[in-house]
Each structure stands twice: as structure tokens, then as C-alpha cells.
DRENDO-1510 file (C-alpha; in Angstrom, 1 decimal, always signed):
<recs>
REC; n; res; u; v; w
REC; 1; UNK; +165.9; -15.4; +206.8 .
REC; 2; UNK; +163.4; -18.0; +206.6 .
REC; 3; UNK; +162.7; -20.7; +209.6 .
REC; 4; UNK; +164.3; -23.6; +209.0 .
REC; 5; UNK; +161.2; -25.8; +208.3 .
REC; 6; UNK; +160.2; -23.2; +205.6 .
REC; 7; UNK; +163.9; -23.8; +203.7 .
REC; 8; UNK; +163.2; -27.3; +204.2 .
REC; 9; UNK; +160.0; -27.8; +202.8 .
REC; 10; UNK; +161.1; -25.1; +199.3 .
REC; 11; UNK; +163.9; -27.9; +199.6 .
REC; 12; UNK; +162.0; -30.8; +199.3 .
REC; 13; UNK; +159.9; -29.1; +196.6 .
REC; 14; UNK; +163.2; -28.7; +194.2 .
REC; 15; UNK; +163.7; -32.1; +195.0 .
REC; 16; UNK; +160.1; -34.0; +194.3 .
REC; 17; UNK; +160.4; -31.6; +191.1 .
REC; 18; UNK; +163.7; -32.5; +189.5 .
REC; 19; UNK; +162.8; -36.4; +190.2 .
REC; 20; UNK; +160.2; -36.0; +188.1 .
REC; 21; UNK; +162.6; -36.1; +185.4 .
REC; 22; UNK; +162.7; -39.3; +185.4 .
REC; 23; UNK; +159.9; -40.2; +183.9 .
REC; 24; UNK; +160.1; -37.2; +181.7 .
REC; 25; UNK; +162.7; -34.4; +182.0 .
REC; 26; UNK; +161.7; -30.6; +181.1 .
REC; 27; UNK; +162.5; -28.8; +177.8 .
REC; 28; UNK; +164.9; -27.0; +179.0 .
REC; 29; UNK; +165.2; -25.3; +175.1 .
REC; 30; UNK; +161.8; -24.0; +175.7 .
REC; 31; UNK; +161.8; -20.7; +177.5 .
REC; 32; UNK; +158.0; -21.1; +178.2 .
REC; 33; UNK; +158.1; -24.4; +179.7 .
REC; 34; UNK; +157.0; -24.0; +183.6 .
REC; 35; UNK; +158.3; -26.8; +185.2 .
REC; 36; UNK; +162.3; -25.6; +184.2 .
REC; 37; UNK; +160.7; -22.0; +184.8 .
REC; 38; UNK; +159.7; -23.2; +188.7 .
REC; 39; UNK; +163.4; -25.5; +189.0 .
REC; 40; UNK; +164.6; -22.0; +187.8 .
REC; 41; UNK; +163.0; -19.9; +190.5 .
REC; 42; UNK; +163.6; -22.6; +193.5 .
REC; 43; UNK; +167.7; -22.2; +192.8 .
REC; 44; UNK; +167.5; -18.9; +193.0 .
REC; 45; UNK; +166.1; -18.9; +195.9 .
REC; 46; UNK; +167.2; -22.2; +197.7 .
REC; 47; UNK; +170.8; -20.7; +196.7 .
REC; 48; UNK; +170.4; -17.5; +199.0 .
REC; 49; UNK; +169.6; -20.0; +202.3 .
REC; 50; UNK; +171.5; -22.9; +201.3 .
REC; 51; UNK; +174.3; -22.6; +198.5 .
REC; 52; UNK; +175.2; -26.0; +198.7 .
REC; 53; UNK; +171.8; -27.7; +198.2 .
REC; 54; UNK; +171.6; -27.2; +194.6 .
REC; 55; UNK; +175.0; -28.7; +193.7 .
REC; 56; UNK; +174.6; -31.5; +196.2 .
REC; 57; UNK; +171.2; -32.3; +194.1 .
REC; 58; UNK; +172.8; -31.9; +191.0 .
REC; 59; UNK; +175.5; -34.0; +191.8 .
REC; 60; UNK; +172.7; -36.3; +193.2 .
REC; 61; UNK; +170.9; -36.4; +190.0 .
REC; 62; UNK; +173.7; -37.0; +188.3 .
REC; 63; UNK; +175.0; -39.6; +190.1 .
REC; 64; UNK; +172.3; -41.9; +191.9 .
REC; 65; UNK; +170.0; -41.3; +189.3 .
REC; 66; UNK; +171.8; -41.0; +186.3 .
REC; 67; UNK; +169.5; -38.0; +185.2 .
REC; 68; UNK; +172.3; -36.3; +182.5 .
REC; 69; UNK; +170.3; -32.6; +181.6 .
REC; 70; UNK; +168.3; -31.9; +184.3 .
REC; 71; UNK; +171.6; -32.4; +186.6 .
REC; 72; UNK; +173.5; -29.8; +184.3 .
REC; 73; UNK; +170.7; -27.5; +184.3 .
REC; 74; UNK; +170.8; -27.0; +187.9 .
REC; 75; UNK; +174.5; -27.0; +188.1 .
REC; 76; UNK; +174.2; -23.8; +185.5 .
REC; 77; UNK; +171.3; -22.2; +187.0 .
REC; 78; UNK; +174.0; -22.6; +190.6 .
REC; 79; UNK; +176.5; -20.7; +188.7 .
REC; 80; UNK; +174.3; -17.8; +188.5 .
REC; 81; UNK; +173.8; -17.7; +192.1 .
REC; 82; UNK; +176.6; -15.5; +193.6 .
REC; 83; UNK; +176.7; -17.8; +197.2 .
REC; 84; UNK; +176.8; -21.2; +195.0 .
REC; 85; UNK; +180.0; -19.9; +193.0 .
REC; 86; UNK; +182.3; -21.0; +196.1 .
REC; 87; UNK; +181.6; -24.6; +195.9 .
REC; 88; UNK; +181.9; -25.2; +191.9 .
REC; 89; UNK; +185.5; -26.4; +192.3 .
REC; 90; UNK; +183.9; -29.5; +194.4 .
REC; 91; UNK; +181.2; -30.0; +192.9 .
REC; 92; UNK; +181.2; -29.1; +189.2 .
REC; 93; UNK; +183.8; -32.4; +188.5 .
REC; 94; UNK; +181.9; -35.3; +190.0 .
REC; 95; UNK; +178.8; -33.8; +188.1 .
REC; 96; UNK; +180.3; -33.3; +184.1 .
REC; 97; UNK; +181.4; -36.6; +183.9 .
REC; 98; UNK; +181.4; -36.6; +179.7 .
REC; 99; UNK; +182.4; -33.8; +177.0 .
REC; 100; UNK; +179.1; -33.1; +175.9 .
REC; 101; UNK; +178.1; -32.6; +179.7 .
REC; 102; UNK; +181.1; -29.6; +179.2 .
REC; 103; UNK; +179.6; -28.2; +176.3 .
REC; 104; UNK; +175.6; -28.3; +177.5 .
REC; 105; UNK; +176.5; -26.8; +181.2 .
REC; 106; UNK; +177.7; -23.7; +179.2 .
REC; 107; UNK; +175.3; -23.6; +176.2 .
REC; 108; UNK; +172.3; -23.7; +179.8 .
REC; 109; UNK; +174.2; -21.0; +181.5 .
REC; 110; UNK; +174.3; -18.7; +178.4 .
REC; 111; UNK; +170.3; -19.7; +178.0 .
REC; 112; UNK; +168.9; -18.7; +181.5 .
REC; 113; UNK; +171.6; -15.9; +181.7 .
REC; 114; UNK; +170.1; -14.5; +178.5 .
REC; 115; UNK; +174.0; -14.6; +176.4 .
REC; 116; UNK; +175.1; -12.2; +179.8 .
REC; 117; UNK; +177.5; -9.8; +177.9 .
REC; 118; UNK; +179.9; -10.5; +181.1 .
REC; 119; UNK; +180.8; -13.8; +180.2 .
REC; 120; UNK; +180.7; -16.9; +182.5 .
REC; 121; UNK; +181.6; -16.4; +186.0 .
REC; 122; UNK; +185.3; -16.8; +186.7 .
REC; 123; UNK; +184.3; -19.7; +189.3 .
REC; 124; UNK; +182.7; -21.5; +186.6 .
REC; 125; UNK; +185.5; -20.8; +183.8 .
REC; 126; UNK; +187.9; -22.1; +185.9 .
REC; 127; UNK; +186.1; -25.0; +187.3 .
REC; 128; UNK; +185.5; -26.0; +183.3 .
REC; 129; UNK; +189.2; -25.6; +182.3 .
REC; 130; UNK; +190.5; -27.8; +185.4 .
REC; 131; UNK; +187.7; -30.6; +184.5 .
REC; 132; UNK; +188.9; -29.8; +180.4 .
REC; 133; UNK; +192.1; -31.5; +182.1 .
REC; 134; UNK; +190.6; -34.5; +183.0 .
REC; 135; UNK; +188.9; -36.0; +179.9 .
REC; 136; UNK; +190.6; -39.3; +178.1 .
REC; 137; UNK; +191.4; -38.4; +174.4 .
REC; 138; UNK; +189.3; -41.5; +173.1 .
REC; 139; UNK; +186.5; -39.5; +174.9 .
REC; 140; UNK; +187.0; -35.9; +173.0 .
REC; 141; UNK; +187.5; -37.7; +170.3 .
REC; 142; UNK; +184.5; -39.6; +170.8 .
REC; 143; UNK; +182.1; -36.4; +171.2 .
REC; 144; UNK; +184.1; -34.0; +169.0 .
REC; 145; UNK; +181.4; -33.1; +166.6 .
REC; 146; UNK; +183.2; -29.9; +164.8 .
REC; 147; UNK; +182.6; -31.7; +160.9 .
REC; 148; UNK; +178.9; -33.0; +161.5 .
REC; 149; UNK; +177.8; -29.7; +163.1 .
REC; 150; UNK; +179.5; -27.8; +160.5 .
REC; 151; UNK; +177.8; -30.1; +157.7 .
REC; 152; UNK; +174.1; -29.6; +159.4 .
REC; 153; UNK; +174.2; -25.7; +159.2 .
REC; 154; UNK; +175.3; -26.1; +155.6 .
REC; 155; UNK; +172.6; -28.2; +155.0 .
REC; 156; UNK; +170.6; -26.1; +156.7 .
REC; 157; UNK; +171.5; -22.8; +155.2 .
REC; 158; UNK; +170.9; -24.8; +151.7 .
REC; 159; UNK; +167.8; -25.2; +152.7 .
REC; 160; UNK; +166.6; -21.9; +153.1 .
REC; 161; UNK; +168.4; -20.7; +149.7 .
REC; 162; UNK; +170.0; -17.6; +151.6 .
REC; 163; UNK; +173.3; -18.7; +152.9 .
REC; 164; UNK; +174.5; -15.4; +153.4 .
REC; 165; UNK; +171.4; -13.7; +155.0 .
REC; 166; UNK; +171.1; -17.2; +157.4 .
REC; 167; UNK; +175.1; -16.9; +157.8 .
REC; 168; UNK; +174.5; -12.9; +159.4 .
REC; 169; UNK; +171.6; -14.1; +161.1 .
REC; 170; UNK; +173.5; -16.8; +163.2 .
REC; 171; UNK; +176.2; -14.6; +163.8 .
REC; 172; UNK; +174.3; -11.9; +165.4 .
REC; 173; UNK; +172.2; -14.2; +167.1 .
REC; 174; UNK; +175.5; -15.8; +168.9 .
REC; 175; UNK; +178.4; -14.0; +169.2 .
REC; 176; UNK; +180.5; -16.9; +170.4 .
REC; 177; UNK; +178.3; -20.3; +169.4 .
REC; 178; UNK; +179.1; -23.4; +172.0 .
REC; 179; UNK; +178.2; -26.0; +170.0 .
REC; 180; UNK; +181.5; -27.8; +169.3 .
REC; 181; UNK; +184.7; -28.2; +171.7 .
REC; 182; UNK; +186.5; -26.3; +169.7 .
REC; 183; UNK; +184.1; -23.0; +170.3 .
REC; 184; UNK; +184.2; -23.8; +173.9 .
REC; 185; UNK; +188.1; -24.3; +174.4 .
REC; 186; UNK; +188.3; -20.8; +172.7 .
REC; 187; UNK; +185.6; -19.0; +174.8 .
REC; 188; UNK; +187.2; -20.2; +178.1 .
REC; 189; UNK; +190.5; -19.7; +176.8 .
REC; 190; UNK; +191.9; -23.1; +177.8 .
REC; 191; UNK; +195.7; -24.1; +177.5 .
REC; 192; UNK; +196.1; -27.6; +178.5 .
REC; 193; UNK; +196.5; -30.1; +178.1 .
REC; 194; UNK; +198.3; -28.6; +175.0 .
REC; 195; UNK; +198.4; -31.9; +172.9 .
REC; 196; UNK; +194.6; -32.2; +173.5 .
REC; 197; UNK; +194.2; -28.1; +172.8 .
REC; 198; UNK; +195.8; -28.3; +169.8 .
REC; 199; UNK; +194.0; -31.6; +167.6 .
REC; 200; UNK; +191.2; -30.0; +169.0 .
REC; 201; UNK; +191.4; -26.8; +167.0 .
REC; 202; UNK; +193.0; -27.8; +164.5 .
REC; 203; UNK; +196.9; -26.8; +165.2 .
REC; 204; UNK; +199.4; -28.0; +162.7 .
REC; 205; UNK; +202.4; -30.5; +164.3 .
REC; 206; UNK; +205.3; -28.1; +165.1 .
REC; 207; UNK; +208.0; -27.9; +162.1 .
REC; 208; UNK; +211.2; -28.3; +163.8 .
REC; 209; UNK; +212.7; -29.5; +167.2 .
REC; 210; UNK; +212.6; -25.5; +168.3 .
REC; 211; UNK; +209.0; -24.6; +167.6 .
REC; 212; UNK; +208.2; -28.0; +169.7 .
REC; 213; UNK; +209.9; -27.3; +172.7 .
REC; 214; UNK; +208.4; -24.0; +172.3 .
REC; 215; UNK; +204.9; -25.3; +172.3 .
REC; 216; UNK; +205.3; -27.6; +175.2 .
REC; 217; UNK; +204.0; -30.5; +173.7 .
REC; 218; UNK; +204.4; -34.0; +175.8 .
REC; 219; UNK; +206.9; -36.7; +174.4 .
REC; 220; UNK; +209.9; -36.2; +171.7 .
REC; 221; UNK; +209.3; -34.2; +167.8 .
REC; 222; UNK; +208.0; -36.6; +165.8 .
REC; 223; UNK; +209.3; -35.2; +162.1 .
REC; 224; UNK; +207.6; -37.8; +160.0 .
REC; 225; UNK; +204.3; -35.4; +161.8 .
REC; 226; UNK; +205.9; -32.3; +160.8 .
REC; 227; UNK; +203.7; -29.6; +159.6 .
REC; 228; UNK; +200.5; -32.5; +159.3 .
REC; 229; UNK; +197.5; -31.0; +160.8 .
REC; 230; UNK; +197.3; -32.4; +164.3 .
REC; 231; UNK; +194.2; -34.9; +165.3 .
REC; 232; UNK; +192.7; -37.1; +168.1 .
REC; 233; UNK; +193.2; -40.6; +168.0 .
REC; 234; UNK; +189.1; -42.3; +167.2 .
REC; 235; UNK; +188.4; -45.0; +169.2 .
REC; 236; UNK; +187.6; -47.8; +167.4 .
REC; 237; UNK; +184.3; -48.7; +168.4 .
REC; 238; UNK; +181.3; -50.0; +166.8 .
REC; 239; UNK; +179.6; -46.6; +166.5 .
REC; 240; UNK; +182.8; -45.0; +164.8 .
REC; 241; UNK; +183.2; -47.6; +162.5 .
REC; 242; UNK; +179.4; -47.3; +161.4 .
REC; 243; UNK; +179.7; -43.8; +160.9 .
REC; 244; UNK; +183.0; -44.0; +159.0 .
REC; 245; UNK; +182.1; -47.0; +156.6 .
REC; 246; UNK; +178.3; -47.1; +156.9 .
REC; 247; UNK; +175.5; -50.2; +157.6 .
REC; 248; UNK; +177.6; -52.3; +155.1 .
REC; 249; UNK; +178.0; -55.9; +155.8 .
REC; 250; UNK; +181.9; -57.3; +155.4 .
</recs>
């Protein structure tokens, strides 16, 4: 064990480091880049001494400084750290504050883990599934991107003129992507809440009273919804409305 000035200064080196961000923050897709390389290795370390630290910076970044990535990149990299795992149930809500924070925190810990055949730690999995609980519909709706992403690797496979050589490629480079909500709800195996759970990936609105009760949706059966594939309500906002109808004036 280290003295306590020599915790203290490794300490205030994470910290003078992941300010930085803002001014710029790290590629944290880049495996080469050095300063999330160093953030890396402080954790790691930091988390053997003091397991708290890192989430209490992350949650700091986060929250005083607004500093979205580099606050989930440390809050993953804490995960991996097997005295860090204790305090995720505090921590881990205050910090993902959005969907896509829910979807990058995993997508980072399957990055520096190097896609660990294991799986996400059951502290983290069910840290994520209580938060799940928590989101507003408008917001899921909001950052559910399962038709644009899906659109963009079409493109993309068009592109190269091998759609099913690209198609294999992806697979075996990802055995469970974590790009949408819908990918994530399945990896972590979340249940509720069910209505949320079920527009989500695509469910179909129960066909009679029975099958309702049986799926333990909230509310009474609708039957004019009967059999309609199930959806989020979209905020109607200025940014939906300009992706739905375009830049068109009137």
C-alpha cells in the first residue's frame, strides 16, 4: 500500500487529466490515443487504493462540469475494477443521466474490456437495468435510433457493393452490437418497465383481454390497439418535426 501522499498526488493527476477535457476530450474510439490510454491506467490503479474516487470524479465530471464522454468513460473503465463494482448502484444513476449515456457506458466497457467473452459484470447489469427504469418515454423515444442506424449500415454496405461479405464481417466482428436500445435491452436482458420493453423492440399490442393480463402491461386492453405493433409516443419538438417533414417552410 502506497503512503497516502503518493495516492493523493496519482489522484490529483486523474483529475488535472480528465479536466482537460474540457477544452478537448480524448478519442476514446482510438485505441492508440495516450491521453485515454493514461485515464485508463490511473483507474486501474486509483481503483485498488481508492474505489470510490473514480465514480466520485465521474459523477463530478458529469455533473459540475457537464463533461458527457469522458464521465462515462471512467464510470466504464470503474466497472472493470473489481473494488469499484460495490459502489455502481450509487453512483452509476446520478452519472447516466440520458439514453444514449446507457448505450455509450456499455459500447466503452466492451471497448477497453476487449468484447470480454464474460459479459458485463453483474454489478454493472444490474445497475443499467434499475436506471433502464427511470427514463421518461418522450426521452427513449427521443434517442431511439433503431431506423436511422439500420438505414446507415445499408447505406453503408451499398457502398462497398458486398452486402453479404460486409453483413458476415459485422457479425463476427460483434456478436451482440450496442448501438441501438433495442440491442442493449436484449443483451442485459431487461423486463421493465414492460410497456417501455415492448415499443422498444418492437412487440405487437396483446390480442385479447387474457394475453394482456398475461403480459403485465399498465392500464386497461385497449382493443382498437389490438395486434398493432406497439410504439413510443415522439415528442413533438422542433428536431422531430424537422426530421419527420424536413427544412420546409409552412
Amino acid at each position: 500500500m502506497p503512503s497516502l501522499a503518493a495516492v493523493r498526488a496519482k489522484q490529483k493527476e486523474l483529475l488535472n487529466l480528465v479536466c482537460g477535457s474540457l477544452i478537448k476530450e480524448p478519442n476514446f474510439k482510438d485505441d492508440s490515443d495516450q491521453r485515454a490510454r493514461t485515464i485508463a491506467a490511473l483507474v486501474a490503479e486509483i481503483a485498488q487504493w481508492n474505489p470510490e474516487f473514480p465514480l466520485k470524479l465521474s459523477l463530478y465530471l458529469r455533473d459540475d462540469l457537464n463533461i458527457r464522454s469522458t464521465a462515462n468513460f471512467v464510470l466504464a473503465l470503474s466497472a472493470m475494477a473489481e473494488p469499484c463494482r460495490p459502489y455502481l448502484k450509487v453512483y452509476l444513476p446520478a452519472i447516466i443521466r440520458l439514453p444514449s449515456d446507457w448505450i455509450e457506458v456499455a459500447k466503452m466497457w466492451r471497448k477497453v474490456t476487449a468484447d470480454d467473452p464474460k459479459g458485463l459484470p453483474v454489478a454493472l447489469r444490474t445497475a443499467m437495468a434499475e436506471k433502464f427504469a427511470s427514463f421518461e418515454e418522450f426521452s427513449l423515444a427521443k434517442y431511439n435510433k433503431e431506423k436511422s442506424i439500420a438505414k446507415k449500415h445499408k447505406r453503408d454496405r451499398g457502398r462497398e457493393g458486398e452486402p453479404s461479405s460486409a453483413s458476415e464481417g459485422e457479425k463476427g466482428a460483434t456478436r451482440h452490437p450496442l448501438e441501438t436500445l433495442k440491442q442493449l435491452i436484449r443483451y442485459l436482458h431487461v423486463s421493465a418497465p414492460v410497456y417501455h420493453v415492448m415499443c422498444l423492440t418492437g412487440k405487437r399490442y396483446p390480442l385479447t383481454v387474457e394475453e394482456f393480463q398475461q403480459s403485465s402491461l399498465p392500464g386497461e386492453f385497449d382493443p382498437v390497439r389490438a395486434g398493432k405493433r406497439m410504439k413510443l409516443q415522439v415528442p413533438e419538438t422542433w428536431e422531430t418535426l424537422l426530421s419527420a417533414r424536413g427544412n420546409k417552410a409552412g
